[in-house]
C-alpha positions in Angstrom: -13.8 12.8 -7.9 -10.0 12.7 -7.2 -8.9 10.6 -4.5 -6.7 11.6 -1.6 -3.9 10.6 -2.5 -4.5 12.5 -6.0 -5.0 15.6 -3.8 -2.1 14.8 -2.2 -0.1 14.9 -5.0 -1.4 18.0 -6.1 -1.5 19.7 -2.6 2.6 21.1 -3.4 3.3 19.6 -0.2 7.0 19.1 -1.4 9.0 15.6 -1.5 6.2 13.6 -1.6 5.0 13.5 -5.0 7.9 13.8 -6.5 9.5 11.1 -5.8 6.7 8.5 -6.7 7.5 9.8 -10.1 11.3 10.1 -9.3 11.4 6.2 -8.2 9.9 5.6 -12.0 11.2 2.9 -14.3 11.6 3.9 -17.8 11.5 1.8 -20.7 12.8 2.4 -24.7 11.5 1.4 -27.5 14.6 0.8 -30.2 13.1 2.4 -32.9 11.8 5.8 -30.8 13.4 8.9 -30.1 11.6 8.9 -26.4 11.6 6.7 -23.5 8.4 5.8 -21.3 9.0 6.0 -17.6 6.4 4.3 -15.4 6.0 3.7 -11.5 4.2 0.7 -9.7 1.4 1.3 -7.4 -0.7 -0.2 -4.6 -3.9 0.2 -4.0 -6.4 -1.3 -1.5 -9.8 -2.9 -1.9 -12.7 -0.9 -2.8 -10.3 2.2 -3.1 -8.6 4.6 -5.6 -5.1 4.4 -6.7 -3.1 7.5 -8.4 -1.0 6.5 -11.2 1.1 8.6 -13.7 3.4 7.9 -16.0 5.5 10.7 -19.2 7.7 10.2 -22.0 11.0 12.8 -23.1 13.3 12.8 -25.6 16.2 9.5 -25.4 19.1 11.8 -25.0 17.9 14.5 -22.2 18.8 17.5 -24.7 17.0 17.3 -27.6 14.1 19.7 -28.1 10.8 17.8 -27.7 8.8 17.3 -31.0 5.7 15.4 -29.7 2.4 16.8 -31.3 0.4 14.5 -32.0 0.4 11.9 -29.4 -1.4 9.0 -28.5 -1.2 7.0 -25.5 -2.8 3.2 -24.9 -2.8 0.8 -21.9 -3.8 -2.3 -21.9 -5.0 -3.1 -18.4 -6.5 -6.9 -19.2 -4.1 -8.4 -16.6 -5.5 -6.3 -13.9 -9.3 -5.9 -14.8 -10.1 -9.4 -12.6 -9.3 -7.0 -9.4 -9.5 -3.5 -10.9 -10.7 -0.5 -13.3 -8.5 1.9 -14.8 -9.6 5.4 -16.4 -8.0 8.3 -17.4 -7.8 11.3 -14.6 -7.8 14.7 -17.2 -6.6 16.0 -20.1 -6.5 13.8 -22.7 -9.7 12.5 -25.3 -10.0 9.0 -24.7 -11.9 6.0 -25.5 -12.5 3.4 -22.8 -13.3 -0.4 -23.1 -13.4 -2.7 -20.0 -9.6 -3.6 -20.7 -8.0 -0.8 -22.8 -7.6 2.9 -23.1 -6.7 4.9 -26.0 -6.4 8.8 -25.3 -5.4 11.6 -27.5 -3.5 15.0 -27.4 -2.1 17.7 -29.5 0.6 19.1 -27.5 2.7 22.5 -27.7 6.1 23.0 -29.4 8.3 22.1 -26.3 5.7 19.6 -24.5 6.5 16.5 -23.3 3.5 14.2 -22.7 1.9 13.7 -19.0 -0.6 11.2 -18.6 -2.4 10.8 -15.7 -4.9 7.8 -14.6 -6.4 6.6 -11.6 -7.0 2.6 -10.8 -10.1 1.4 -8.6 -9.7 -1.7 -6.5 -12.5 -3.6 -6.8 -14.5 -4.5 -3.7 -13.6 -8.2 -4.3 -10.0 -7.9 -4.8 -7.8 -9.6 -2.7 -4.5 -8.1 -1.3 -1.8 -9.9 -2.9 -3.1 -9.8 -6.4 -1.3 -8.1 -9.1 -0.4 -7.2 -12.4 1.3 -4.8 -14.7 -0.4 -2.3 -17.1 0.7 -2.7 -20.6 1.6 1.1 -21.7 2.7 2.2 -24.6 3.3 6.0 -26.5 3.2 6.7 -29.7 4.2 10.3 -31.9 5.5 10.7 -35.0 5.0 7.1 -36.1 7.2 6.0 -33.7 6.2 4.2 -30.6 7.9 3.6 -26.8 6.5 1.1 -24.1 6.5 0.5 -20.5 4.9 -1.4 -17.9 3.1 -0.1 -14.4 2.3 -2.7 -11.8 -0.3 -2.5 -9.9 -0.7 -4.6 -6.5 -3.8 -4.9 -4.3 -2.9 -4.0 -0.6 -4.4 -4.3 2.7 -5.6 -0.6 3.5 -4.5 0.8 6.6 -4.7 4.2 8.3 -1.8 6.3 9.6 -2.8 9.8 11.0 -0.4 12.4 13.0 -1.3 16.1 14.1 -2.1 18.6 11.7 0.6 21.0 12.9 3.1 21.8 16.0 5.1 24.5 16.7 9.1 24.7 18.0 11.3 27.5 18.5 14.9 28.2 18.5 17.6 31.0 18.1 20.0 32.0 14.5 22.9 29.4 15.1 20.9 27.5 17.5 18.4 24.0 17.1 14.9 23.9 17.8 13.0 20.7 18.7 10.3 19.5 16.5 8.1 16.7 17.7 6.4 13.7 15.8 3.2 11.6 16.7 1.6 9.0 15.0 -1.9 7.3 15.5 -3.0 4.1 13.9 -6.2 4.7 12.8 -7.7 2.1 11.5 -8.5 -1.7 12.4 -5.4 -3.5 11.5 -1.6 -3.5 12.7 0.6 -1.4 10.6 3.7 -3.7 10.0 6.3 -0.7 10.3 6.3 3.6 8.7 8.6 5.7 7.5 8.6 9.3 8.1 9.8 11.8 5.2 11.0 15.0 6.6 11.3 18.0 4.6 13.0 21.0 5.8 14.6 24.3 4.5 17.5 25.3 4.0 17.6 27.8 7.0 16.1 25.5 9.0 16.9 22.2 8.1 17.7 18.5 9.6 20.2 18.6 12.1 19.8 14.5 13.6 22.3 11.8 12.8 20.2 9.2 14.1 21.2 5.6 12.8 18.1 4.8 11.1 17.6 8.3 9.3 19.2 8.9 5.8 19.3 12.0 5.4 21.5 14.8 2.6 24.4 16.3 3.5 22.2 20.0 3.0 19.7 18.5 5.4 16.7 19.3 3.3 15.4 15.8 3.5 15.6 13.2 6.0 13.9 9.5 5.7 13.5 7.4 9.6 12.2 3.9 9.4 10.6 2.3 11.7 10.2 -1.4 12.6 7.5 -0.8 15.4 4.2 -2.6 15.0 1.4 -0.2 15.6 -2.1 -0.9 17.2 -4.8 0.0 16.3 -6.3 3.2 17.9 -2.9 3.7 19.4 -0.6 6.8 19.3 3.2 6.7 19.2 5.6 9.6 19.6 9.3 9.5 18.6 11.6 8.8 21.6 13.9 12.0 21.1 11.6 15.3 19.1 14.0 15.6 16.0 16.3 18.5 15.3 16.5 21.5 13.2 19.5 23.3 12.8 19.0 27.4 12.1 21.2 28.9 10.3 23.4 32.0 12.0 21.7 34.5 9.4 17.7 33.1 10.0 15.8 36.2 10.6 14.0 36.7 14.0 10.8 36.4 13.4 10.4 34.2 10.7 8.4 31.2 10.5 10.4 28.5 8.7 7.8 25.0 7.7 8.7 21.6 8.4 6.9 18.6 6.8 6.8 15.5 8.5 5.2 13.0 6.6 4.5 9.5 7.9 4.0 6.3 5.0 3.7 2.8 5.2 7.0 0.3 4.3 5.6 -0.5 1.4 4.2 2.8 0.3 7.5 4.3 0.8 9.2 1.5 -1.1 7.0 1.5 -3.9 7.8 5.6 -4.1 11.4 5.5 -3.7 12.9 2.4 -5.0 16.6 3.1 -5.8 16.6 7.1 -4.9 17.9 6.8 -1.6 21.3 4.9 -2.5 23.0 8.1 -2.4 21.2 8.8 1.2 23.7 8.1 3.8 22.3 7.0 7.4 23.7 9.0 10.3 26.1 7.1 12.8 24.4 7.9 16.3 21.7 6.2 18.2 18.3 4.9 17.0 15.1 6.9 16.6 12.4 5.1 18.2 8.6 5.1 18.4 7.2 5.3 21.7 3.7 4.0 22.5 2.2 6.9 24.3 -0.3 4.9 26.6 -0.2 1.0 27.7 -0.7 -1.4 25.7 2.9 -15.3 9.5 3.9 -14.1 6.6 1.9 -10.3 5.4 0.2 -8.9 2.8 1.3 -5.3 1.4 -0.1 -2.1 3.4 -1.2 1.0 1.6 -2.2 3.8 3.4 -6.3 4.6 2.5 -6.1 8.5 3.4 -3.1 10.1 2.5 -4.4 13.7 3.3 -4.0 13.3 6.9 -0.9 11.5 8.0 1.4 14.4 7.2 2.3 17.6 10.0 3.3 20.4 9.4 5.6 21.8 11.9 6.2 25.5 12.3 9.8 26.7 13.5 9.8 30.3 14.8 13.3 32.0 15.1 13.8 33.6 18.1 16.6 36.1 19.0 17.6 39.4 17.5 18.6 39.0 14.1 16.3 41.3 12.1 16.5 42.0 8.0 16.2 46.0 7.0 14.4 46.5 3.6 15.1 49.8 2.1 13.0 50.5 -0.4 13.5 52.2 -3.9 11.3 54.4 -6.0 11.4 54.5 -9.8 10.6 57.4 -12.5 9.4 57.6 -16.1 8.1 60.1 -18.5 5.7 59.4 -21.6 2.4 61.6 -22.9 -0.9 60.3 -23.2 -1.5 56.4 -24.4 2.6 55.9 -24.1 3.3 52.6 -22.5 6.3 53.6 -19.7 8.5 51.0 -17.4 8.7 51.5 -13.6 10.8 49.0 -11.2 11.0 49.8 -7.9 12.8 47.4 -5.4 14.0 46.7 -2.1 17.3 45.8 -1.4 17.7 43.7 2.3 20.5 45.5 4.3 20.5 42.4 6.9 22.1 41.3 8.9 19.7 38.3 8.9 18.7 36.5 5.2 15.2 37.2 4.3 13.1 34.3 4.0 10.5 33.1 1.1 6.9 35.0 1.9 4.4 34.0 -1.1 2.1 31.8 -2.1 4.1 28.8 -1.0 4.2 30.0 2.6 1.8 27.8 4.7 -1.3 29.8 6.1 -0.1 33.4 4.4 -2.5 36.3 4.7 -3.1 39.0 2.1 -1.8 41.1 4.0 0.9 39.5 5.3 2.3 39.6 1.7 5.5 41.7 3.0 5.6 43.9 -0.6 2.9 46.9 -1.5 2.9 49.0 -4.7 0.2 51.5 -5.7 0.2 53.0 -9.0 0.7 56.8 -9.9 -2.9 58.5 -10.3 -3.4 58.8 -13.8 -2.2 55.7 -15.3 -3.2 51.7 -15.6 -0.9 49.0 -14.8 -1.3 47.2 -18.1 1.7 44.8 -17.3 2.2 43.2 -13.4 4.7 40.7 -12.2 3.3 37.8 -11.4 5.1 38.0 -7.8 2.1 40.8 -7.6 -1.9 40.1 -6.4 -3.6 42.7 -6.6 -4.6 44.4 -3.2 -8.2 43.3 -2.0 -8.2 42.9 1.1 -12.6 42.5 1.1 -12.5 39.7 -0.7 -12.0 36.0 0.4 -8.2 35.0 -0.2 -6.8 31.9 -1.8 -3.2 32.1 -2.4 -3.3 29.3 -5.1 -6.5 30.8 -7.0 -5.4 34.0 -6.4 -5.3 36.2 -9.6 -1.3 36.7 -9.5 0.2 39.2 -11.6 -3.4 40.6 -13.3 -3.2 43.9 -14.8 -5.1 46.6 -13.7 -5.4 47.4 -10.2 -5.0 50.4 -8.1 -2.7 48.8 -5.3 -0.8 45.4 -5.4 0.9 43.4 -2.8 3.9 41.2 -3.6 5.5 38.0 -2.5 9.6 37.9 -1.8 11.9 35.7 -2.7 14.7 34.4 -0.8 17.0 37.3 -0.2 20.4 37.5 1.5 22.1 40.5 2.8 22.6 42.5 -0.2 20.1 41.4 -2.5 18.3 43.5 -4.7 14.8 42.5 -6.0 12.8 44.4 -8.7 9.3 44.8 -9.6 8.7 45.6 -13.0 5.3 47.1 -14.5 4.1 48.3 -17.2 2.0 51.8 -17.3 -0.4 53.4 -19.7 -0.6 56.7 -19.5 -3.9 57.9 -19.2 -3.5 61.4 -18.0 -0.5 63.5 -18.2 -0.3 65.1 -15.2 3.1 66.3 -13.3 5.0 64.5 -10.8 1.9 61.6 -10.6 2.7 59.6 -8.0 2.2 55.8 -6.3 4.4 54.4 -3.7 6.4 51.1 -3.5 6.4 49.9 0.4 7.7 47.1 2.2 5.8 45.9 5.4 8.0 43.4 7.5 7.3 42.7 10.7 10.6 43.0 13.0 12.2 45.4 10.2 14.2 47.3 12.5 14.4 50.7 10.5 11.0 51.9 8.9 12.5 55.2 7.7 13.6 53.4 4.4 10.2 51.3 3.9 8.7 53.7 1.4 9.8 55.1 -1.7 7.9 57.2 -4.7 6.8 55.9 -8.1 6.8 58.5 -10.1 5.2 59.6 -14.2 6.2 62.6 -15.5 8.3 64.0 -12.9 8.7 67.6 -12.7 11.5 69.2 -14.9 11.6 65.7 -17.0 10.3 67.6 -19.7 7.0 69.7 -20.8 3.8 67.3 -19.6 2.6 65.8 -22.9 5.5 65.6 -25.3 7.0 61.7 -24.5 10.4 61.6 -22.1 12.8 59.6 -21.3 11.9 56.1 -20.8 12.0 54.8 -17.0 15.2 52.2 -16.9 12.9 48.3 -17.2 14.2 45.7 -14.6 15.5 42.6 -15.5 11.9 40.9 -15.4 14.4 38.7 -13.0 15.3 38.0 -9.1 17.7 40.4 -8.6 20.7 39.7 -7.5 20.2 36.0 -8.3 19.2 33.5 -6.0 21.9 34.1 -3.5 20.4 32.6 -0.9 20.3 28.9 -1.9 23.4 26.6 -1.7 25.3 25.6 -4.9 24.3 21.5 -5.7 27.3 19.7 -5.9 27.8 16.4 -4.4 26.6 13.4 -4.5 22.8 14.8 -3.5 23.0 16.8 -7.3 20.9 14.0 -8.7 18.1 13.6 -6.0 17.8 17.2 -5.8 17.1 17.8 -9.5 14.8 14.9 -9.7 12.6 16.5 -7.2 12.7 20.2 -8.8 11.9 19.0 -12.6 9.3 16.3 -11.0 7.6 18.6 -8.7 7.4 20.7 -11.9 5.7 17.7 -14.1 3.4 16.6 -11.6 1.8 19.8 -11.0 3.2 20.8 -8.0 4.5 23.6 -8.6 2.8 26.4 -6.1 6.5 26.9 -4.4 8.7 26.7 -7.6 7.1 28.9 -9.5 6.7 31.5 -7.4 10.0 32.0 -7.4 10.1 32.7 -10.8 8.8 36.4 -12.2 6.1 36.2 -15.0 3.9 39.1 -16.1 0.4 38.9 -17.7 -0.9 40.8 -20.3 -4.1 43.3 -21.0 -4.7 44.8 -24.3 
């Protein structure tokens, strides 16, 4: 069973897990082309710990050339408090102080390794020790160390979701609780804010870093909580909307609350670039009346995170005009369709996919049927097919499988003027004249319907005697359009902290939100 912090990881809840890794200490062995780089973990008595750890190529550039590759830890310095096992993935061989694990990996891989550490019943917070890690491949050999520290386990937990409003151009007001749920003080949290870039921190409290971009925001707090108490934050904290935030839209805000040493264990040296703000302090409030010490860790990490909802309010609509597409091919020919929408604004269209906290089916804002006659052998993965009678999980949704009658799409981010293609693939089972589907978009708040719905069209009349092959429908660019012009260039100082967290997110499996950004097709024969 995974733990929760595992899940947590896992759960693409954004900055979270990234930066665990991101905070990671790597380590070179002379004679290898790779590095190992490691992070330090706590873990409380009688409770599972998630560790991780990868190696790539010295130089940053080089083309990986792993294979082969075996990976062994020597835990002996922690096995008087702890167990350590691998998590997935890998053939290994456990003894009650080492691990040796196995894995052929693909041309381009760089190895992941993945384990999970058990404090023992017994333990004692304030023990600790370092796991003794080393990679080998192609005869050559890296090393690094992990510590691991027993911890007193505590219990933050905050309110699974809020809701604020606010106008384009204007701020809305989030608000943040925290409860101390378990039996001991909590010596001090931090809450990690991440936001979007149309609706992202605005504060400049003094004891908030945040980036310039306002994407993320870090507040510490030196409050002792009680247990069983609640505390809210003195002022609810800001988010700025951008002018061209499109009424209607539903922007997520994560607020998620750690202990000190949690959050220092996670991001050790990534915050240096992280400027504070210059204003007044953000306190925590106690909502009712009311030696030296031992590291805290925080025993559920699946419920001390909100996530806050931001409705834009206003009248600042996006238009989506949609556009058909046409080929021609005889029976068995394999044609090309694209149909798109381009956003006519004035308002930027925000991200609606997989990634998009609490999505319906059929709130998916993109719908394609294919022409009558011929299979869809070839789907973006942007695409689901259309059911809505079944039960819907965005993440084990069957994304971009061939085959269906009717599809509906995810969007990217899309500014005014963006175009954004959907490319399939057709068989042609029946020639038949002018055989037609329908690409549609269905926004809510779109203030000119007229242009929502445009033909897909095989074999269109006068394109040539039905059964002799055509000419070829024009194929899209498999891509996003127009580019990604809705996200801001990374320059700066932030450049560094940003790309940690996209490759990271990436590597630790997290990657519901970035990939869906990114078209992919999957194949039938």
């Amino acid at each position: 069973m995974l733990s929760n912090s595992t899940r947590r990881w896992l759960a693409g809840l954004g900055v979270a897990g990234a930066f665990v890794a991101a905070s990671a200490t790597p380590a070179l062995a002379a004679d290898a082309p790779f590095e190992v780089v490691t992070h330090d973990l706590l873990v409380a008595p009688g409770h599972l710990g998630y560790g991780s750890f990868f190696a790539h190529t010295s130089d940053g550039e080089s083309e990986p050339e792993f294979g082969r590759t075996t990976v062994d830890i020597d835990f002996s310095a922690v096995a008087g408090f702890a167990t350590v096992e691998p998590a997935w993935d890998w053939t290994c061989d456990v003894s009650p102080t080492k691990l040796h694990c196995e894995a052929d990996l693909a041309d381009g891989d760089e190895p992941w390794f993945d384990y999970l550490v058990n404090g023992k019943d017994t333990a004692e917070p304030g023990q600790q020790g370092a796991l003794k890690i080393s990679v080998t491949s192609g005869g050559k050999t890296a090393t690094g160390t992990a510590g691991v520290t027993i911890a007193e386990g505590v219990d933050l937990v905050s309110d699974p979701t809020v809701e604020a409003s606010g106008a384009p151009g204007g701020r809305a007001a989030v608000p943040g609780v925290v409860r101390n749920g378990g039996d001991t003080t909590v010596d001090g949290t931090v809450l990690v804010v991440q936001a979007d870039w149309l609706a992202s921190y605005g504060g400049n409290f003094s004891n908030c870093r945040a980036q310039e971009d306002g994407f993320y925001a870090f507040c510490a707090f030196d409050t002792k909580l009680e247990p069983g108490r609640s505390y809210k934050l003195s002022e609810d904290l800001p988010i700025k909307l951008r002018p061209e935030a499109r009424t209607g839209a539903r922007f997520p805000v994560y607020l998620d609350w750690w202990t000190t040493d949690d959050f220092d264990e996670a991001f050790e040296d990534w915050l240096d670039e992280v400027k504070p703000g210059t204003g007044p302090e953000l306190r925590l409030v106690e909502k009712s009346v009311q030696a030296a010490r031992v590291p805290q860790t925080d025993l559920d990490q699946m419920n001390n995170f909100t996530v806050a909802t931001v409705k834009v309010t206003g009248d600042n609509p996006a238009d989506l005009a949609a556009d058909g597409a046409t080929a021609t091919g005889k029976k068995g020919d394999v044609v090309t369709v694209a149909p798109s929408f381009t956003n006519l604004g004035p308002a930027t269209l925000e991200y609606l996919g997989q990634g998009t906290p609490g999505i319906r089916l059929e709130d998916l804002p993109v719908r394609v049927t294919v022409p009558a006659g011929t299979t869809a052998v070839e789907a973006p993965y942007d695409c689901v097919p259309f059911l809505p009678t079944k039960e819907w999980d965005p993440w084990t949704a069957n994304w971009g499988e061939p085959g269906a009658k009717e599809y509906a799409c995810q969007v990217t981010e899309s500014p005014k003027g963006m175009k954004n293609p959907y490319e399939f693939r057709l068989r042609v089972d029946t020639v038949t004249a002018n055989a037609a589907g329908s690409f549609t978009t269905k926004l809510s708040g779109d203030p000119n319907r007229k242009n929502d719905t445009a033909a897909i069209v095989v074999n269109p009349a006068g394109a040539g005697t039905p059964g002799t092959p055509g000419t070829p429908g024009a194929p899209g660019d498999g891509g996003q359009g127009g580019g990604d012009g809705g996200t801001l260039p990374i320059t700066g100082s932030s450049t560094g902290l940003i790309a940690g967290v996209g490759a990271l997110l990436l590597a630790a499996g997290a990657v519901g939100y970035v990939v869906t950004r990114r078209r992919k097709t999957r194949f039938v024969a």
